[in-house]
ChimeraX commands (.cxc) that place a marker at each C-alpha (Angstrom):
marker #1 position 68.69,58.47,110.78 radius 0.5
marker #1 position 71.73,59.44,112.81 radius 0.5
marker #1 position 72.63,62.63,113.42 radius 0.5
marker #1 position 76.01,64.51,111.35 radius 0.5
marker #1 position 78.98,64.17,112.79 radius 0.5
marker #1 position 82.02,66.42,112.39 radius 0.5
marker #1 position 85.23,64.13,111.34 radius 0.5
marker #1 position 88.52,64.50,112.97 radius 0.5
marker #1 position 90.75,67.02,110.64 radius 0.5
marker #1 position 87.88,68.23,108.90 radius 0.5
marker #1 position 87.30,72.14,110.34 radius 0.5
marker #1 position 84.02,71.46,112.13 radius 0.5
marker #1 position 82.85,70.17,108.33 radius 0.5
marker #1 position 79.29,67.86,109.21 radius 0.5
marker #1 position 78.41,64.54,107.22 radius 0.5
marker #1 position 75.61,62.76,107.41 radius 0.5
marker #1 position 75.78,58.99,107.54 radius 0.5
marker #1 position 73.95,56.73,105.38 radius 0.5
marker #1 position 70.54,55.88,105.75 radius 0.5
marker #1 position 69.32,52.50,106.95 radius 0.5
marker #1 position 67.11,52.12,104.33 radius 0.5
marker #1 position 68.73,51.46,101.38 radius 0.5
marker #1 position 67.77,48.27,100.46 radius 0.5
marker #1 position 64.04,49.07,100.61 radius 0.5
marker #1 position 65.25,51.61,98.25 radius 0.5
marker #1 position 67.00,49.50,96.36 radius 0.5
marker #1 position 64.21,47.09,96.40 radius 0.5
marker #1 position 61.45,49.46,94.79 radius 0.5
marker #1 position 64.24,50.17,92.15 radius 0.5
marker #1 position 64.27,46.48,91.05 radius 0.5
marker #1 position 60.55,46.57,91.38 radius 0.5
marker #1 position 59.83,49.31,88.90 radius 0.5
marker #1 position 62.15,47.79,86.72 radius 0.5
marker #1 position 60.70,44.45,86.61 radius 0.5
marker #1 position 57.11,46.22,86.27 radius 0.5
marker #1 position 58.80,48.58,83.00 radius 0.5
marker #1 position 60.15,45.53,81.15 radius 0.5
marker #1 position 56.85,43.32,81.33 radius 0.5
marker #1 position 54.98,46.57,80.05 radius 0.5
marker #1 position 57.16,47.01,77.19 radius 0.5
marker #1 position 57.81,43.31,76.21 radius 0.5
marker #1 position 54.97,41.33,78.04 radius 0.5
marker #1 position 51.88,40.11,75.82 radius 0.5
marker #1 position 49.48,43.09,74.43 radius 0.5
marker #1 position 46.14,42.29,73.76 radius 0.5
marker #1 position 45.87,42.72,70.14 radius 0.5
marker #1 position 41.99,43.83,68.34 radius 0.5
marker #1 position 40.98,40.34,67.35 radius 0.5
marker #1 position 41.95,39.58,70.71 radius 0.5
marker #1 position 40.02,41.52,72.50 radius 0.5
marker #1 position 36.59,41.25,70.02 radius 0.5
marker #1 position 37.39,36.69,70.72 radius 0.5
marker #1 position 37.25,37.91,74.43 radius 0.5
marker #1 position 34.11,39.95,74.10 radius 0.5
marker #1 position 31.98,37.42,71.70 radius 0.5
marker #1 position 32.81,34.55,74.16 radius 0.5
marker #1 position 32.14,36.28,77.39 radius 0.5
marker #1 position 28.55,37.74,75.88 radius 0.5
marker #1 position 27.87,33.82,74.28 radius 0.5
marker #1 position 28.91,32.45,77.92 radius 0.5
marker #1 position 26.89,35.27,79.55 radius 0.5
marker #1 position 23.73,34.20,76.91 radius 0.5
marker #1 position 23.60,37.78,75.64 radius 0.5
marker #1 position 22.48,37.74,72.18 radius 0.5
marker #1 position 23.26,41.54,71.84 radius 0.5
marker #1 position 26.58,41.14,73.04 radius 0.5
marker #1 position 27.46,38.66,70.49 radius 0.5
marker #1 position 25.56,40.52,67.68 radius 0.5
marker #1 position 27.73,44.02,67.93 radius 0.5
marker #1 position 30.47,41.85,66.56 radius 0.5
marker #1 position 28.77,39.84,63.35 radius 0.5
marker #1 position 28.64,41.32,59.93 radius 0.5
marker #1 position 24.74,42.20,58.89 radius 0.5
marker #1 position 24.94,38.92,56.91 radius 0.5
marker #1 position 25.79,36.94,59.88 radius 0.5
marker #1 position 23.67,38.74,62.58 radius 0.5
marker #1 position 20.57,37.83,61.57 radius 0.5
marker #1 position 21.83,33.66,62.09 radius 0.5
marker #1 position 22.68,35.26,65.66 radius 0.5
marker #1 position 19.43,33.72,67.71 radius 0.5
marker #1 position 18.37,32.94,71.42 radius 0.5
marker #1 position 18.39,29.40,71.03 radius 0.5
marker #1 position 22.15,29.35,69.14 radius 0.5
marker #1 position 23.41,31.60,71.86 radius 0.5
marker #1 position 21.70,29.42,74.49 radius 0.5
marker #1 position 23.12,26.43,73.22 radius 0.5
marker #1 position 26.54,28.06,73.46 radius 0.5
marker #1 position 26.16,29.47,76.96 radius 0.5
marker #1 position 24.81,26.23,78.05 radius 0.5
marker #1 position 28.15,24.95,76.76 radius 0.5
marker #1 position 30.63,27.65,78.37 radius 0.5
marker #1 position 29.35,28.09,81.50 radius 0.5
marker #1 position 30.96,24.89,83.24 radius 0.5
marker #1 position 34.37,26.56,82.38 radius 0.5
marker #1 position 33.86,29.46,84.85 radius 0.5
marker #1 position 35.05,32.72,84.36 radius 0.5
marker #1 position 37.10,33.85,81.24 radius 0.5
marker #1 position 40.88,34.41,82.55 radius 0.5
marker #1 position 42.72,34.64,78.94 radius 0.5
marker #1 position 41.93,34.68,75.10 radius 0.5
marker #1 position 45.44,34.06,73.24 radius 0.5
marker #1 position 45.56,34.35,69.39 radius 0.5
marker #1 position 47.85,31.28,68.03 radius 0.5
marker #1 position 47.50,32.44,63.87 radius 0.5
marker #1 position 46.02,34.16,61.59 radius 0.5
marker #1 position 45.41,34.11,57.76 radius 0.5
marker #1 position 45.52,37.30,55.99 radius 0.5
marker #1 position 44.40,36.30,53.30 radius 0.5
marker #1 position 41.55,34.52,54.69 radius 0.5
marker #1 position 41.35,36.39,57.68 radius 0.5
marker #1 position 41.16,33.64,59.70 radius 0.5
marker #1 position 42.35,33.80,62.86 radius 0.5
marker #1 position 42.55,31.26,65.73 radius 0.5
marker #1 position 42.43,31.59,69.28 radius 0.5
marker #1 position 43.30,29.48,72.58 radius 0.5
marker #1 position 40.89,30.12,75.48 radius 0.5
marker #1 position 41.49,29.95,79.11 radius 0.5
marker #1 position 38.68,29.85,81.55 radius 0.5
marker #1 position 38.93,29.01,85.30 radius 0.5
marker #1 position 37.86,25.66,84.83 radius 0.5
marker #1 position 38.86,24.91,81.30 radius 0.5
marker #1 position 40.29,25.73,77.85 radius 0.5
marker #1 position 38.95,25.67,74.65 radius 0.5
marker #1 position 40.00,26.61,71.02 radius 0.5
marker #1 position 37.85,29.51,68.65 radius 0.5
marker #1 position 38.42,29.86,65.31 radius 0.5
marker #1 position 36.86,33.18,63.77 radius 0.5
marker #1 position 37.02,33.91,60.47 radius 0.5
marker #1 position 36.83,38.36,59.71 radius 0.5
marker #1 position 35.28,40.49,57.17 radius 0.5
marker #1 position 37.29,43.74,55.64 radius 0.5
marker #1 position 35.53,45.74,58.19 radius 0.5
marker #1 position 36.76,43.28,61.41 radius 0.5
marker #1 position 33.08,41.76,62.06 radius 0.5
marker #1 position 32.33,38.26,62.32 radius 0.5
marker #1 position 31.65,36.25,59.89 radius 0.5
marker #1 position 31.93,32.39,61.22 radius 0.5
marker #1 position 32.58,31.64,64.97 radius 0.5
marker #1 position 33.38,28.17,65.43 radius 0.5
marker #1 position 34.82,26.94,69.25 radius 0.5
marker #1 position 35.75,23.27,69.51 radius 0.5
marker #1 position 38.24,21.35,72.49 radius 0.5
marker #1 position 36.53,22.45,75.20 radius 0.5
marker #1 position 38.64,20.84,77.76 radius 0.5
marker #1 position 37.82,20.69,81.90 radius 0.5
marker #1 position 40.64,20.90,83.50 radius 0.5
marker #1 position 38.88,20.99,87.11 radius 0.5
marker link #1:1,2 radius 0.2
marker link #1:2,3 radius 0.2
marker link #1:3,4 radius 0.2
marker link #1:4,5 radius 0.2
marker link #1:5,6 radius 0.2
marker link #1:6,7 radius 0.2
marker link #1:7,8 radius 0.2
marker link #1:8,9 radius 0.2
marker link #1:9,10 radius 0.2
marker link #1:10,11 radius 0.2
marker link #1:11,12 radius 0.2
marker link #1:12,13 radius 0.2
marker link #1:13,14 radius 0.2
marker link #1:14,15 radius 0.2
marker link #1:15,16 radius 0.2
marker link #1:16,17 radius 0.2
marker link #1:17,18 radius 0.2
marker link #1:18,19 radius 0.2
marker link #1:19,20 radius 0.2
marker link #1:20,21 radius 0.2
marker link #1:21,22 radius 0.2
marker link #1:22,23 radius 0.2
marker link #1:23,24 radius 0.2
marker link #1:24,25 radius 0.2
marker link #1:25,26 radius 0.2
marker link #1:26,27 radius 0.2
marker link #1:27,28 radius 0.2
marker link #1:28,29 radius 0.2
marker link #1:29,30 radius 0.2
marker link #1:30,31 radius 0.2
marker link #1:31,32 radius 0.2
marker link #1:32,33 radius 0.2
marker link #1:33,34 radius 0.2
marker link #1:34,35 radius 0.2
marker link #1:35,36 radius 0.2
marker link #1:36,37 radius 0.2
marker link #1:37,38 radius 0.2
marker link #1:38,39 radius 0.2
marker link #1:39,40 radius 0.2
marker link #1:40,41 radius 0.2
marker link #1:41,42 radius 0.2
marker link #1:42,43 radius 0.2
marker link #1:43,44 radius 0.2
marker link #1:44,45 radius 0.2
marker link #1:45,46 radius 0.2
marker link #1:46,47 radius 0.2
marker link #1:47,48 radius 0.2
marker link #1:48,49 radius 0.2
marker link #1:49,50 radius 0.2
marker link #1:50,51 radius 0.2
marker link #1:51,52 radius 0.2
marker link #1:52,53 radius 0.2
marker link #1:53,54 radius 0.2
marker link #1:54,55 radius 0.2
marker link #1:55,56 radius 0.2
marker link #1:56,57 radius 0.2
marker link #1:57,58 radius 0.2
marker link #1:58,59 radius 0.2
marker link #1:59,60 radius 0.2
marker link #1:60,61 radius 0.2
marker link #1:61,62 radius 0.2
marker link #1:62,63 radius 0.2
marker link #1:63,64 radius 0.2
marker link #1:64,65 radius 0.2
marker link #1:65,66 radius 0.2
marker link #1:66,67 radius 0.2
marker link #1:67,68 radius 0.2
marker link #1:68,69 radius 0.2
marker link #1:69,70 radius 0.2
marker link #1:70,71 radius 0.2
marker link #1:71,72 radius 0.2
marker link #1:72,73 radius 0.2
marker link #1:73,74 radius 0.2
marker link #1:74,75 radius 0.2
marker link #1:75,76 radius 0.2
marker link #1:76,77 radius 0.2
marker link #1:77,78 radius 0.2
marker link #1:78,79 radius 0.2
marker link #1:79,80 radius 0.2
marker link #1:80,81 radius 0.2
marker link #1:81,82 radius 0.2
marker link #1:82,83 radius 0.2
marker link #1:83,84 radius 0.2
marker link #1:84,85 radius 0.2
marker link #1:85,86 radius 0.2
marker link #1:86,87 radius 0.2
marker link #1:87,88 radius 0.2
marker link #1:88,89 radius 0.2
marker link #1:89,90 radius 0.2
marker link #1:90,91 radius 0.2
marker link #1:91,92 radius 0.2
marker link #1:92,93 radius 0.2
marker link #1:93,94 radius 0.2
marker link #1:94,95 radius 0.2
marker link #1:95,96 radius 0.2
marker link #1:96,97 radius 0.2
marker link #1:97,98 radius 0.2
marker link #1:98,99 radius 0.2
marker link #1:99,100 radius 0.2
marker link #1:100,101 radius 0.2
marker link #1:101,102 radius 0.2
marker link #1:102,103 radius 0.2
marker link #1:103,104 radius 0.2
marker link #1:104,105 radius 0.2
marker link #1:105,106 radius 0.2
marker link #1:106,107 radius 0.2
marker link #1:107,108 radius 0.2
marker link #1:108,109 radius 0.2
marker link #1:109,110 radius 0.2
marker link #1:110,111 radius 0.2
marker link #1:111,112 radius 0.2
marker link #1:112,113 radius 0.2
marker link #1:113,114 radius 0.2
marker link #1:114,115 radius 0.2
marker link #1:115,116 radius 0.2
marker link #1:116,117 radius 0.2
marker link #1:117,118 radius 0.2
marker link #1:118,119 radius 0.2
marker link #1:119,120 radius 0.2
marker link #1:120,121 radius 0.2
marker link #1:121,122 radius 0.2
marker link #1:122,123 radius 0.2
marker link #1:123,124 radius 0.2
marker link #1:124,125 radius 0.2
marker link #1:125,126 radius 0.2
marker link #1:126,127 radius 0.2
marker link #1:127,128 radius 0.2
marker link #1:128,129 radius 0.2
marker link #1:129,130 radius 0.2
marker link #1:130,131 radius 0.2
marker link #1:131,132 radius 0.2
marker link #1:132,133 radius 0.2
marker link #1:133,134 radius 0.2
marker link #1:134,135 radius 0.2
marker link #1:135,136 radius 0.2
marker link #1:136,137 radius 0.2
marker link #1:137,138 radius 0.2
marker link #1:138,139 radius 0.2
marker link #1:139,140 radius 0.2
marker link #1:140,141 radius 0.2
marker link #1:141,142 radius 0.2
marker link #1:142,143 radius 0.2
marker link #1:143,144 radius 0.2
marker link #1:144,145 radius 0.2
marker link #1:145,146 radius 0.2
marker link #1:146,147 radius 0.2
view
């Protein structure tokens, strides 16, 4: 930054000159703004969300307790090694889990449906919720490699 200068006909009065760096400032300006409007409009994981994104990682991981914390007690006890083997064996070409995406749901039947996106592939999960928000049918189908 330059030193102030006194103007010409202005007493000895000092002014500083701009500073140089106003477009960086103007730059972090845009940059928070851009960052403010994709927090307040950009896609929020809702609850069904996030329990589709926790079943699938613990079936892809093969961790039967992982996949049990979200069944009903009806449903838990069909939760075995072998089914969740059989469904990690199926996941685990996809890679790692980037985004679950709800599509619809059915109040009234509280089923809800879900697009998956893994590294190397997508697939579609339809889960179908008690009252309480526990499992009680977890189908996937489409899975897709896409690399």
């Amino acid at each position: 930054m330059k030193p102030a200068t006194a103007l010409p006909g202005s007493g000895g009065a000092t002014f500083a000159r701009r500073p140089r760096n106003r477009p960086i400032v103007v730059g972090l300006i845009v940059l928070l703004l851009v960052v403010a409007v994709r927090l307040l409009f950009g896609h929020h994981e809702t609850k069904f969300e996030h329990i589709a994104a926790s079943v699938t990682q613990a079936l892809q991981k093969n961790d039967v307790a992982g996949v049990k914390q979200y069944q009903n007690a009806e449903t838990a006890t069909l939760v075995t090694a072998s089914v969740v083997g059989r469904g990690a064996d199926a996941l685990a070409p996809l890679g790692a889990l980037k985004r679950v995406k709800q599509t619809s749901a059915d109040p009234d039947t509280r089923i809800h449906l879900f697009d998956v996106t893994f590294d190397k592939g997508t697939m579609h999960e339809t889960i179908k919720f008690d009252p309480d928000d526990k499992i009680v049918s977890f189908r996937y189908d489409d899975i897709i490699l896409t690399k």
